[in-house]
C-alpha positions as CSV (number, residue, x, y, z in Angstrom):
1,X,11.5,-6.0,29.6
2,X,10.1,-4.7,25.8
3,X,6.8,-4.2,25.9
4,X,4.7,-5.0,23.2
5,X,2.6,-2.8,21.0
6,X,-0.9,-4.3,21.6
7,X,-2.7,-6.5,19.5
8,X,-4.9,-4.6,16.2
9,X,-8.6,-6.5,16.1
10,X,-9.4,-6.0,12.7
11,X,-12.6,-6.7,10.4
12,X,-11.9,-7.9,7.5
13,X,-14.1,-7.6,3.7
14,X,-13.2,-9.2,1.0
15,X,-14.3,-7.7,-2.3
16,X,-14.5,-10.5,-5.7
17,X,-12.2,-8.1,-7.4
18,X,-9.4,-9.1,-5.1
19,X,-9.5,-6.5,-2.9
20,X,-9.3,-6.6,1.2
21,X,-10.6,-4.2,3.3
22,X,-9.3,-3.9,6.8
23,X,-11.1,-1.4,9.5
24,X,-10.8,-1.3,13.1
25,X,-13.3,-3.7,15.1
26,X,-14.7,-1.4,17.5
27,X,-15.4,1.6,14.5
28,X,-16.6,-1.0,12.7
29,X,-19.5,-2.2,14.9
30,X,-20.6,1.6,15.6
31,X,-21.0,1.9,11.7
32,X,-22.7,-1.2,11.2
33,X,-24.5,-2.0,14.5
34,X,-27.1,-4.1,12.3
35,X,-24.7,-6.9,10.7
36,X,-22.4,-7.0,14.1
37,X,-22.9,-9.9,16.6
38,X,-26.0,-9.3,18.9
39,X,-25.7,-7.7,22.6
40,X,-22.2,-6.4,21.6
41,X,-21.7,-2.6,23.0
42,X,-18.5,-1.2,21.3
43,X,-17.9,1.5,23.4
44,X,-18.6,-0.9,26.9
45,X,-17.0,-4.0,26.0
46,X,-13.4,-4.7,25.6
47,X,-11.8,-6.2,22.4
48,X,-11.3,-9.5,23.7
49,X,-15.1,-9.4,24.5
50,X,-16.3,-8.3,21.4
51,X,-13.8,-11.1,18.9
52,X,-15.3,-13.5,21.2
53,X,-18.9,-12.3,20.6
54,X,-17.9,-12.6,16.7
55,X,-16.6,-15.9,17.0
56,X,-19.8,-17.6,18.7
57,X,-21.7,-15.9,16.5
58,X,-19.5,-18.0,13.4
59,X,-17.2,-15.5,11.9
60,X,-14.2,-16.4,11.3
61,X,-11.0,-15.5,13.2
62,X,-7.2,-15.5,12.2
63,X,-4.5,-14.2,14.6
64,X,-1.2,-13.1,14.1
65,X,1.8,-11.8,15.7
66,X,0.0,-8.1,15.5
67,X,-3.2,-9.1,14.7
68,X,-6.2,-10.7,15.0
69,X,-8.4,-10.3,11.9
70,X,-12.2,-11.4,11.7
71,X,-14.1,-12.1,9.1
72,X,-17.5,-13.0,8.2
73,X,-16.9,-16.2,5.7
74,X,-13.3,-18.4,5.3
75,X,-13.7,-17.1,1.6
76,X,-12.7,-13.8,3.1
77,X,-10.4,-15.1,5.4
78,X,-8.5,-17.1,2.7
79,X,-8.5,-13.8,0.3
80,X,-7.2,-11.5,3.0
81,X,-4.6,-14.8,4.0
82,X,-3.3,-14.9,0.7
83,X,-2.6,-11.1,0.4
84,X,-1.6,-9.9,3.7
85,X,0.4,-13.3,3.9
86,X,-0.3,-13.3,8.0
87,X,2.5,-16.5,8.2
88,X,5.0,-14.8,6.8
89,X,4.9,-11.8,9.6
90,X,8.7,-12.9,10.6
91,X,10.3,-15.4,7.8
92,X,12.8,-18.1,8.5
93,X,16.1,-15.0,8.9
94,X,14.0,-13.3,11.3
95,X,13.4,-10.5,9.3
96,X,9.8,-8.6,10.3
97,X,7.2,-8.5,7.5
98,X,8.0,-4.6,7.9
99,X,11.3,-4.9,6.9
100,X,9.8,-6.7,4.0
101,X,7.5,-4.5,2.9
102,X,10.1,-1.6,3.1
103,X,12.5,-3.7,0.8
104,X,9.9,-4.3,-1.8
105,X,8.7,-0.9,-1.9
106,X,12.6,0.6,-2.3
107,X,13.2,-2.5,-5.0
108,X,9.9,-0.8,-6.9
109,X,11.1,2.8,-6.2
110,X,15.0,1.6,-7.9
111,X,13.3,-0.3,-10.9
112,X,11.5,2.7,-11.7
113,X,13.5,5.3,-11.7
114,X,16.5,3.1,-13.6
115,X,13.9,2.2,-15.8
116,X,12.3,5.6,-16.5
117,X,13.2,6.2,-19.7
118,X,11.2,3.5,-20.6
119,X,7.7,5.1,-19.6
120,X,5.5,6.9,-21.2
121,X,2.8,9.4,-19.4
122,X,0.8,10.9,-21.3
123,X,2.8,9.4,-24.3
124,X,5.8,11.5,-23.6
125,X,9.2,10.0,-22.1
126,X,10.6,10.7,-18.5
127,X,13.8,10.9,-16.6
128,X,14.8,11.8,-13.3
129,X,15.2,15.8,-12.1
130,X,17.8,16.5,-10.4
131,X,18.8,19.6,-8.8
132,X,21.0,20.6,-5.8
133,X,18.6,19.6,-3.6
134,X,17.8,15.6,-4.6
135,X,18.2,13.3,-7.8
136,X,14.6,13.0,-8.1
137,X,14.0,10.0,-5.9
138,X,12.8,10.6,-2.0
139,X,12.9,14.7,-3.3
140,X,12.1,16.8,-0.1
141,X,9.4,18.9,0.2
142,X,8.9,21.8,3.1
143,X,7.0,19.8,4.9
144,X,9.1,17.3,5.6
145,X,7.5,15.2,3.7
146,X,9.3,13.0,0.7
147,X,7.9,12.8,-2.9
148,X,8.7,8.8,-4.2
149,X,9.9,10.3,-7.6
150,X,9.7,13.0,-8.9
151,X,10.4,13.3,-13.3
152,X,10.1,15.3,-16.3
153,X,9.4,15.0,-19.5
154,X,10.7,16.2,-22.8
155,X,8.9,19.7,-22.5
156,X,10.3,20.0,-19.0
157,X,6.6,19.3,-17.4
158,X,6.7,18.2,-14.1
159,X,5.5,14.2,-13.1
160,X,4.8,13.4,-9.7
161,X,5.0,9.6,-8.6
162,X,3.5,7.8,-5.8
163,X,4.5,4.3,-4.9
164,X,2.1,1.8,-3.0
165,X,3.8,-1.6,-2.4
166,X,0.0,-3.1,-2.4
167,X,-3.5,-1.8,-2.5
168,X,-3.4,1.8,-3.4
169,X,-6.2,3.9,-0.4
170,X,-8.1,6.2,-1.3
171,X,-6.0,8.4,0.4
172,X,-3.1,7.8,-2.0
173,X,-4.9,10.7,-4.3
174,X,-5.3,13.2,-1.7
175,X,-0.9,12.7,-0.7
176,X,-0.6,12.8,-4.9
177,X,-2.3,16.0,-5.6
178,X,-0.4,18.1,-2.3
179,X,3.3,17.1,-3.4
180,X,1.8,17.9,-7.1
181,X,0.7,21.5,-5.3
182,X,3.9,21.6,-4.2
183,X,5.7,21.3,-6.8
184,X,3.5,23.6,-8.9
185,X,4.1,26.3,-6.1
186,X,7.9,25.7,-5.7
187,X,9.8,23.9,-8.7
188,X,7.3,24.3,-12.2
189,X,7.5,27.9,-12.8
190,X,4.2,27.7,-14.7
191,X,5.0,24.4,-16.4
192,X,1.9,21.4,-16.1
193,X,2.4,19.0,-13.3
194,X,0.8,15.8,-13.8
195,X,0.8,13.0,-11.0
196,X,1.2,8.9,-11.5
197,X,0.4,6.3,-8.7
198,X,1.8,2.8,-9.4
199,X,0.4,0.2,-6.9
200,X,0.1,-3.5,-7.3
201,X,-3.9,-3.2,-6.7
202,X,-5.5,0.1,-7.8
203,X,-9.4,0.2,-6.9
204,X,-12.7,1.3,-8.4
205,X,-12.2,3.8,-6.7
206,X,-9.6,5.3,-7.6
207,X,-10.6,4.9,-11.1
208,X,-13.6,6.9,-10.5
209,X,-11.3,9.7,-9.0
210,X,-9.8,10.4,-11.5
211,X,-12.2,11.1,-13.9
212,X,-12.7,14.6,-12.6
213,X,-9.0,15.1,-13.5
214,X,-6.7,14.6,-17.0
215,X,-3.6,14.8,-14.9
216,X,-3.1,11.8,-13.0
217,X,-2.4,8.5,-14.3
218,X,-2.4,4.9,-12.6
219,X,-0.6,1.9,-13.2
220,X,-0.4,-1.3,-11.5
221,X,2.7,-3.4,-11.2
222,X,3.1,-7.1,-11.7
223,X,6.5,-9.4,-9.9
224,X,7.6,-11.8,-12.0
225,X,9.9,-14.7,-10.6
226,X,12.6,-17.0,-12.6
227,X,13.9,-19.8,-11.2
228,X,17.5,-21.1,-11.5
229,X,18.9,-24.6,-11.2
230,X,21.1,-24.8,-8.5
231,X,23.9,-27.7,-7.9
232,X,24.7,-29.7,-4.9
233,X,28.1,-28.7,-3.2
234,X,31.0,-30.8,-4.2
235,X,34.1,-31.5,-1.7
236,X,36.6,-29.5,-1.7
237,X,39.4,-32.5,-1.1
């Protein structure tokens, strides 16, 4: 028999600019001992002990296939719903929100590099590099490690992009500026290298990161859906 990766207990903050924070229950109530339920011990009580001490005390709880989220108001509940769509964890084909989230992120990797020609950074035009190692999209670095795209410009300067399907982490600047190293070190023979994270959320925080440099550039992505009229099947008699 398959067993089953065990179950994440999440907490879950909900910002008003529309963004979700998830961290881990049990980290969570050592960092904030005062706002967690009371007589709770973290590193004493089990997980199932401590959602239940959060659910008596009135938080709110969602569980899915993988995960049982809490939060402290159905505001938040609703926000982190409607963005981490729990329901929709394995649709009606059977494919895994995982698989999901891998095809969007590929479907936003292809639109960008076919449409490269059509963005600017730092008002100058891009288009894939290519060389005998890659064509400029999952380029390999030596540490194994793959670089989303990877562009010039029209004065041969190097452009480094990072794709986030959803909320962009913090983190997402620290993973930009090593491949942009990289790059500097192996492939831009003193040419600039400038770095771009596209994600279809990007934080205050990341905002505020950047100010300390005038080489990397965000953008947020928007999907847009058309509808078609379909007809009902005729016989074939």
């Amino acid at each position: 028999m398959e067993r089953r990766a065990p179950k994440k207990y999440l907490i879950v903050e909900a910002t008003g600019d529309g963004i979700v924070n998830l961290q881990e229950m049990k980290r969570w109530c050592r960092l904030n001992p005062t706002l967690a339920p009371l007589n709770i011990d973290p590193d004493r009580d089990n997980s199932q002990k401590l959602a239940r001490a959060f659910r008596n005390a009135g938080w709110e709880v969602i569980e899915t296939a993988t995960e049982l989220r809490i939060s402290r108001t159905p505001e938040s509940a609703a926000q982190a719903a409607s963005m981490l769509d729990p329901e929709e964890s394995v649709d009606d084909d059977g494919e895994s929100s995982d698989e999901t989230a891998f095809a969007l992120e590929r479907q936003l990797q292809e639109f960008i590099a076919t449409n490269l020609p059509a963005i600017r950074v730092n008002g100058k035009r891009l288009r894939l590099y290519t060389d005998d190692v890659g064509d400029g999209t999952e380029y390999p670095t030596s540490s194994n490690r793959r670089i989303d795209i990877l562009a010039q410009d029209d004065e041969n300067n190097f452009v480094v992009f990072e794709l986030k399907r959803g909320l962009a982490p913090d983190s997402a600047i620290g993973q930009l500026l090593n491949y942009m190293g990289w790059v500097k070190l192996n492939l831009a023979k003193g040419g600039n290298v400038s770095g771009v994270i596209v994600a279809r959320k990007i934080n205050e925080r990341l905002r505020e990161a950047i100010v300390m440099t005038d080489n990397i550039s965000l953008f947020e992505y928007q999907l847009k859906f058309d509808l078609r009229p379909i007809s009902k099947a005729t016989s074939n008699q």
